[in-house]
KOLGU-4560 file (N, C-alpha, C; in nm, 3 decimals, padded with zeros to 5 digits):
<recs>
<n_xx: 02.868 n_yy: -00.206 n_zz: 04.713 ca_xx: 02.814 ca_yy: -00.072 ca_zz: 04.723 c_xx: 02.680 c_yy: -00.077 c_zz: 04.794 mol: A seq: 1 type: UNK>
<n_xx: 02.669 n_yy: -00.028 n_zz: 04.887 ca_xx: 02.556 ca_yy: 00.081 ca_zz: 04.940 c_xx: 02.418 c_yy: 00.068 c_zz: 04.847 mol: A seq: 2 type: UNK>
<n_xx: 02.255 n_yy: 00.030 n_zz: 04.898 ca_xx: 02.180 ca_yy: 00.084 ca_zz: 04.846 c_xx: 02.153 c_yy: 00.231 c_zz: 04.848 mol: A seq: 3 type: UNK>
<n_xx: 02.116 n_yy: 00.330 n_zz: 04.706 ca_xx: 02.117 ca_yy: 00.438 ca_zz: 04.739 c_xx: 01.950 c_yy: 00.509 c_zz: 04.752 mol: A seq: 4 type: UNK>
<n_xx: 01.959 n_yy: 00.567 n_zz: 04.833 ca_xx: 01.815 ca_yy: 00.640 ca_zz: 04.810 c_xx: 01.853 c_yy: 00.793 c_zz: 04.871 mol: A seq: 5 type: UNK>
<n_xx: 01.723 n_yy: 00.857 n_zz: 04.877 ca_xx: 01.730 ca_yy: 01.012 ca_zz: 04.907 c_xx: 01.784 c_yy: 01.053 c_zz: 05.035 mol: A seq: 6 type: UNK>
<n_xx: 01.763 n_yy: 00.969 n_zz: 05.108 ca_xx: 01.830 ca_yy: 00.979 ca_zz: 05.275 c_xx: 02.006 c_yy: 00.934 c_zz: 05.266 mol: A seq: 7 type: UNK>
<n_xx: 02.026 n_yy: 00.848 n_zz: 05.194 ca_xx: 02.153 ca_yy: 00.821 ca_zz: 05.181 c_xx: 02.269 c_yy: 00.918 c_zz: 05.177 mol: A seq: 8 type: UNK>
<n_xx: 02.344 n_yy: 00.904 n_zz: 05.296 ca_xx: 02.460 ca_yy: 01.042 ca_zz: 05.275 c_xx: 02.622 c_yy: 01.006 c_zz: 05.277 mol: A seq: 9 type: UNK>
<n_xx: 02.625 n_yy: 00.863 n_zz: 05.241 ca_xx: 02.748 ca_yy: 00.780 ca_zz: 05.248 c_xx: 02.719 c_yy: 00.663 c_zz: 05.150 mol: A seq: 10 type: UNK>
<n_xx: 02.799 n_yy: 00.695 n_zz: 05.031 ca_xx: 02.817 ca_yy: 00.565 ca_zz: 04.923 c_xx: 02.959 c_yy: 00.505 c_zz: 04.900 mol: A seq: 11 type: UNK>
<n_xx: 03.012 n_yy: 00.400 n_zz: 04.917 ca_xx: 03.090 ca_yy: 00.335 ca_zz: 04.893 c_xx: 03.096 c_yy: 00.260 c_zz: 04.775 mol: A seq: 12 type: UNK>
<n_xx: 03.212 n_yy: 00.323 n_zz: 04.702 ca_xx: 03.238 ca_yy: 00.306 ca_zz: 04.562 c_xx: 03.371 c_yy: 00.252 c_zz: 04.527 mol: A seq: 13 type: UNK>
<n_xx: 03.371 n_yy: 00.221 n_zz: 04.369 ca_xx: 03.487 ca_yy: 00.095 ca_zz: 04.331 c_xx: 03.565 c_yy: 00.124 c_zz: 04.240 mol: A seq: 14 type: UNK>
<n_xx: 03.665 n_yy: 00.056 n_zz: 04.203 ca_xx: 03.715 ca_yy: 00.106 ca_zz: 04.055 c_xx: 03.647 c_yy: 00.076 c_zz: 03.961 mol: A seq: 15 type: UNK>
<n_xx: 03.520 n_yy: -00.009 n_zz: 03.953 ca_xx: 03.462 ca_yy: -00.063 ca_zz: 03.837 c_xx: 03.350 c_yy: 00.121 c_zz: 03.849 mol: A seq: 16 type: UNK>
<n_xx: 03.290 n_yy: 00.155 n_zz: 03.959 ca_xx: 03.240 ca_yy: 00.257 ca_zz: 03.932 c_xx: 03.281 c_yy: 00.415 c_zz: 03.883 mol: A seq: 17 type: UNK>
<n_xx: 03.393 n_yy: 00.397 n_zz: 03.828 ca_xx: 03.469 ca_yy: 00.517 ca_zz: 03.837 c_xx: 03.500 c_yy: 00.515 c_zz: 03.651 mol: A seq: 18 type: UNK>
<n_xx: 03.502 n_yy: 00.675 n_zz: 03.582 ca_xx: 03.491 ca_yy: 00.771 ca_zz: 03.638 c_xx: 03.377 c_yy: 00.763 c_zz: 03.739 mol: A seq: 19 type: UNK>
<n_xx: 03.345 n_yy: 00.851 n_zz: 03.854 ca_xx: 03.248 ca_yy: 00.854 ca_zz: 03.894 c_xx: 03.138 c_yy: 00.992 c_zz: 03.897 mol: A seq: 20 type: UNK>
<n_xx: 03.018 n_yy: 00.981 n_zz: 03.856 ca_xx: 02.923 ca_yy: 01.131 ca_zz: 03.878 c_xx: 02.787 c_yy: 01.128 c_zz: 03.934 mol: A seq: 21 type: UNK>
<n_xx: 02.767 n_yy: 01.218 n_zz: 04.046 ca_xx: 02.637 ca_yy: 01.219 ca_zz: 04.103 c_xx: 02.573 c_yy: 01.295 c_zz: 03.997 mol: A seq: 22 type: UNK>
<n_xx: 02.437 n_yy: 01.271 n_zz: 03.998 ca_xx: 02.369 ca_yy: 01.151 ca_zz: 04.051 c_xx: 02.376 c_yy: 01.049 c_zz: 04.003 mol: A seq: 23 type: UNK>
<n_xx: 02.380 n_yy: 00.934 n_zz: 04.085 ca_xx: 02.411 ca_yy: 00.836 ca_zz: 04.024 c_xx: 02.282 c_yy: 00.759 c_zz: 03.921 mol: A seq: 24 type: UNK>
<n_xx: 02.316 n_yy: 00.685 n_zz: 03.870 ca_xx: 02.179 ca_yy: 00.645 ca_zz: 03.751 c_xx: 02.053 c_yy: 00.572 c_zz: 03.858 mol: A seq: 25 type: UNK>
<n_xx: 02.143 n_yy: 00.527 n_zz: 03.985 ca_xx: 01.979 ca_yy: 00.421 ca_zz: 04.086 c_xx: 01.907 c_yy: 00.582 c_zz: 04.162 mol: A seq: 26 type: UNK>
<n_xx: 01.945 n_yy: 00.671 n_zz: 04.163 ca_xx: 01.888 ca_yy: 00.748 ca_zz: 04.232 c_xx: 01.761 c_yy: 00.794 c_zz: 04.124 mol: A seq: 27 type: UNK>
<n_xx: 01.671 n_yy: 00.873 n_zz: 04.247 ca_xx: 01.568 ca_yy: 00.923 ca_zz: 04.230 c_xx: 01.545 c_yy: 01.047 c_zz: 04.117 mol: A seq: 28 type: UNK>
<n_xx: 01.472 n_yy: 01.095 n_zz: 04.007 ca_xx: 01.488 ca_yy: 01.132 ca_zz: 03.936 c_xx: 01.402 c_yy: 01.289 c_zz: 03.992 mol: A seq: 29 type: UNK>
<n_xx: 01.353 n_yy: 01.266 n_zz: 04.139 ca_xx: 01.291 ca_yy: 01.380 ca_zz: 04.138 c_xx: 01.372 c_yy: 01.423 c_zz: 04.243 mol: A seq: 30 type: UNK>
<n_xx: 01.465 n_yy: 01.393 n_zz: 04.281 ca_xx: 01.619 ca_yy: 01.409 ca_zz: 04.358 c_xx: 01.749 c_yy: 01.480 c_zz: 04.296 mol: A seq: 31 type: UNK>
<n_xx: 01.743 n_yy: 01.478 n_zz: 04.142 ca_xx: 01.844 ca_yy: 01.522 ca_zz: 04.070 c_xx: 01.911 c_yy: 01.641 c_zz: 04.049 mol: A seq: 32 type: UNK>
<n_xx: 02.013 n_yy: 01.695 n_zz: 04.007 ca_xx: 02.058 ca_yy: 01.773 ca_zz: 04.013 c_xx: 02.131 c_yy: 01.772 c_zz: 03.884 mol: A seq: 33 type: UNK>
<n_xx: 02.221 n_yy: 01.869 n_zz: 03.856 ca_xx: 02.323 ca_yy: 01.876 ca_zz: 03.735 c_xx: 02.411 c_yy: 01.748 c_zz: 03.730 mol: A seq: 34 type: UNK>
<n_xx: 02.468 n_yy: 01.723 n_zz: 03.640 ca_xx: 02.530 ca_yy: 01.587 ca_zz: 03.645 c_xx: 02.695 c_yy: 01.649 c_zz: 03.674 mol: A seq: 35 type: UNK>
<n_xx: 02.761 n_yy: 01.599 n_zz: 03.762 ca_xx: 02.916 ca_yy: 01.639 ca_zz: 03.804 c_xx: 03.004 c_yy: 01.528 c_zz: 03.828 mol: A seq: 36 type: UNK>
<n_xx: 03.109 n_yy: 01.593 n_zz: 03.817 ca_xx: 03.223 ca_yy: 01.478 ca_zz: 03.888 c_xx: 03.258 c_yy: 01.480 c_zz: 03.994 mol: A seq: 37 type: UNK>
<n_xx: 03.280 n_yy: 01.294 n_zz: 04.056 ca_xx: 03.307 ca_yy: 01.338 ca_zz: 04.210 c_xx: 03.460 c_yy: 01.271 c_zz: 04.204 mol: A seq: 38 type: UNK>
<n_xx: 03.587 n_yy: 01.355 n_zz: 04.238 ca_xx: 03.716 ca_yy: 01.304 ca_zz: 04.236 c_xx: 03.746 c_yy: 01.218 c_zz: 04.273 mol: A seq: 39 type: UNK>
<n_xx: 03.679 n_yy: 01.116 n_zz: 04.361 ca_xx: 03.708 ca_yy: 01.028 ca_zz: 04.491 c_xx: 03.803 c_yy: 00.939 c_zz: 04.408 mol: A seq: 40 type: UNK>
<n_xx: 03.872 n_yy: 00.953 n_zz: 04.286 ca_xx: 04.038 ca_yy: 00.900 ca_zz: 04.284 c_xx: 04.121 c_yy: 00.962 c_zz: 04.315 mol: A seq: 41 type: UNK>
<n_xx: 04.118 n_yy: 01.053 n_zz: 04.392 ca_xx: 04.239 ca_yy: 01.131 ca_zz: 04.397 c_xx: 04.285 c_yy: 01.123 c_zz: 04.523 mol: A seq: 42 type: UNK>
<n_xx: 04.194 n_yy: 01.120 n_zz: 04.631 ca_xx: 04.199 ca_yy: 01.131 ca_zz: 04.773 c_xx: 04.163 c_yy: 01.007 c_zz: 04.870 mol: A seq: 43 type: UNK>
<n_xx: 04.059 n_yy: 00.963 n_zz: 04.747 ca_xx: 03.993 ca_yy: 00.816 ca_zz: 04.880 c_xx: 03.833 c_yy: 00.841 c_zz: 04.911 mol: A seq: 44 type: UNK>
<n_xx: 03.801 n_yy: 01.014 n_zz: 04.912 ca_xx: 03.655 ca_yy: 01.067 ca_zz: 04.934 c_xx: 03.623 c_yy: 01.178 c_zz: 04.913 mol: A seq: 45 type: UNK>
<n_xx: 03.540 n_yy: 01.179 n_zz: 04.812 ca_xx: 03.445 ca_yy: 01.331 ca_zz: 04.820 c_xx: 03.321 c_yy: 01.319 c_zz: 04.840 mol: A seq: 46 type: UNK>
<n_xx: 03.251 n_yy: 01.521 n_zz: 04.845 ca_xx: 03.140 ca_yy: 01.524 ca_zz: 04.819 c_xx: 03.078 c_yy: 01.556 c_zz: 04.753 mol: A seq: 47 type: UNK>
<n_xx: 02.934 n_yy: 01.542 n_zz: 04.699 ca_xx: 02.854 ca_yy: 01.614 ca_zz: 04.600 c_xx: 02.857 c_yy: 01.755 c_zz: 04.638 mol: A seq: 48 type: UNK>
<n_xx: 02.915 n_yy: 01.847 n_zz: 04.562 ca_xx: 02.826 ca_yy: 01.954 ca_zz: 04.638 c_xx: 02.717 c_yy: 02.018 c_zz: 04.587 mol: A seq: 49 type: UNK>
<n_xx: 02.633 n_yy: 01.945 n_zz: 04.505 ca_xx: 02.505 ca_yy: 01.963 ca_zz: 04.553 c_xx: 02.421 c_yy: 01.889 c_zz: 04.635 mol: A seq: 50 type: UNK>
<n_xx: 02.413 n_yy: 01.774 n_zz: 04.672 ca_xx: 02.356 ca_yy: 01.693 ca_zz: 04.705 c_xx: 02.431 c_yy: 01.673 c_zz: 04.827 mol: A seq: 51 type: UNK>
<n_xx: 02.533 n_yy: 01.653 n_zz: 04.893 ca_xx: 02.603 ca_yy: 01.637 ca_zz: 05.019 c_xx: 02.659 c_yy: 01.527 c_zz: 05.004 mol: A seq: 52 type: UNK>
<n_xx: 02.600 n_yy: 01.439 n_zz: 04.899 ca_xx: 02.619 ca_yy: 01.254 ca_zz: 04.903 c_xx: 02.815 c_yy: 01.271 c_zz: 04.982 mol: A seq: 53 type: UNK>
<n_xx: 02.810 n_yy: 01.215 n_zz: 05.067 ca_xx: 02.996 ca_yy: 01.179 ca_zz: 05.036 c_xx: 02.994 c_yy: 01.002 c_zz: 05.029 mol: A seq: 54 type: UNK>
<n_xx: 03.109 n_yy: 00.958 n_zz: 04.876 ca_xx: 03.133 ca_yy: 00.889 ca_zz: 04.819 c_xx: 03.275 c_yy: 00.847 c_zz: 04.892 mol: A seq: 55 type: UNK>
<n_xx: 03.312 n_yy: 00.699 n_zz: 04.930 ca_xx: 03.433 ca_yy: 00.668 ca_zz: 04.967 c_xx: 03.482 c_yy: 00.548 c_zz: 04.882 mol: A seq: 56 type: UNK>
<n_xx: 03.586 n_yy: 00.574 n_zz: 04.869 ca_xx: 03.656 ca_yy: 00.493 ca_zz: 04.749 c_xx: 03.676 c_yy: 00.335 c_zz: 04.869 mol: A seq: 57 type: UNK>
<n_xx: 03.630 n_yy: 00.238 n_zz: 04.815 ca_xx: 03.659 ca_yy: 00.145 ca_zz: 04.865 c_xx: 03.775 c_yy: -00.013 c_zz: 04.808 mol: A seq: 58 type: UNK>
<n_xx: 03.870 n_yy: -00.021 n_zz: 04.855 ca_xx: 03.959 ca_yy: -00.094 ca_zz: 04.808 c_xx: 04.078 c_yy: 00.023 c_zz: 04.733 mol: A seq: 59 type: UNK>
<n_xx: 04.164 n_yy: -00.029 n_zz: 04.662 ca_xx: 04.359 ca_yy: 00.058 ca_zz: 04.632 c_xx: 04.301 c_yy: 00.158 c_zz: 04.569 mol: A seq: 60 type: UNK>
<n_xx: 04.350 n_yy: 00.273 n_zz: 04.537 ca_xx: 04.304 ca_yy: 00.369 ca_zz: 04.463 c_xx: 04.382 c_yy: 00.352 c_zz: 04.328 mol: A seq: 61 type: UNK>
<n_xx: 04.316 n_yy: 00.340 n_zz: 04.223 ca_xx: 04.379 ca_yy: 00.362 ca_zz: 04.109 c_xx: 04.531 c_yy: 00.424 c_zz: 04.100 mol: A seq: 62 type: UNK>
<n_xx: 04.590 n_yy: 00.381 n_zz: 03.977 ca_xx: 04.734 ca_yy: 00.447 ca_zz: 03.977 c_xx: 04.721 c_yy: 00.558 c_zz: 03.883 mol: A seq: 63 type: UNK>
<n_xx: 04.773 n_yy: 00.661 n_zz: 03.899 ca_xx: 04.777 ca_yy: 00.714 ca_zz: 03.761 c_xx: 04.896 c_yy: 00.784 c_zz: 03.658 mol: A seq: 64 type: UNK>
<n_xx: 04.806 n_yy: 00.806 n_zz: 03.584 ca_xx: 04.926 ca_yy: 00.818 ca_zz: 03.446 c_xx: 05.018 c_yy: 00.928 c_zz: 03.446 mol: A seq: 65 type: UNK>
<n_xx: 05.061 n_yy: 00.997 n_zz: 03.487 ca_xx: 05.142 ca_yy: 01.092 ca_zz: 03.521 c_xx: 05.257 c_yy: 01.034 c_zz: 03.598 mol: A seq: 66 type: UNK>
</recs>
């Protein structure tokens, strides 16, 4: 993964990071926003939408239970 900071607008993420929610805990605390979920198991990539961050799932995407 990506170091993250306030300029950062692309994070590459894992199955160990997942569920996943911006903001993430290394970010800036005077950067923050509401705490949300970002789906990026479902598709491969989302975005914050507050923050813009877009998150890309890196490596198989989880299977799921259904």
């Amino acid at each position: 993964m990506q170091t993250e900071h306030a300029k950062l607008s692309y994070v590459e993420v894992t199955a160990k990071d997942l569920p996943l929610y911006c903001p993430r805990p290394s970010m800036t605390l005077w950067n923050g926003h509401p705490r949300v979920a970002i789906p990026v198991d479902k598709t491969g990539e989302a975005r914050c939408p507050y923050c813009g961050t877009m998150y890309k799932f890196k490596g198989e995407l989880p299977k799921g239970h259904h």
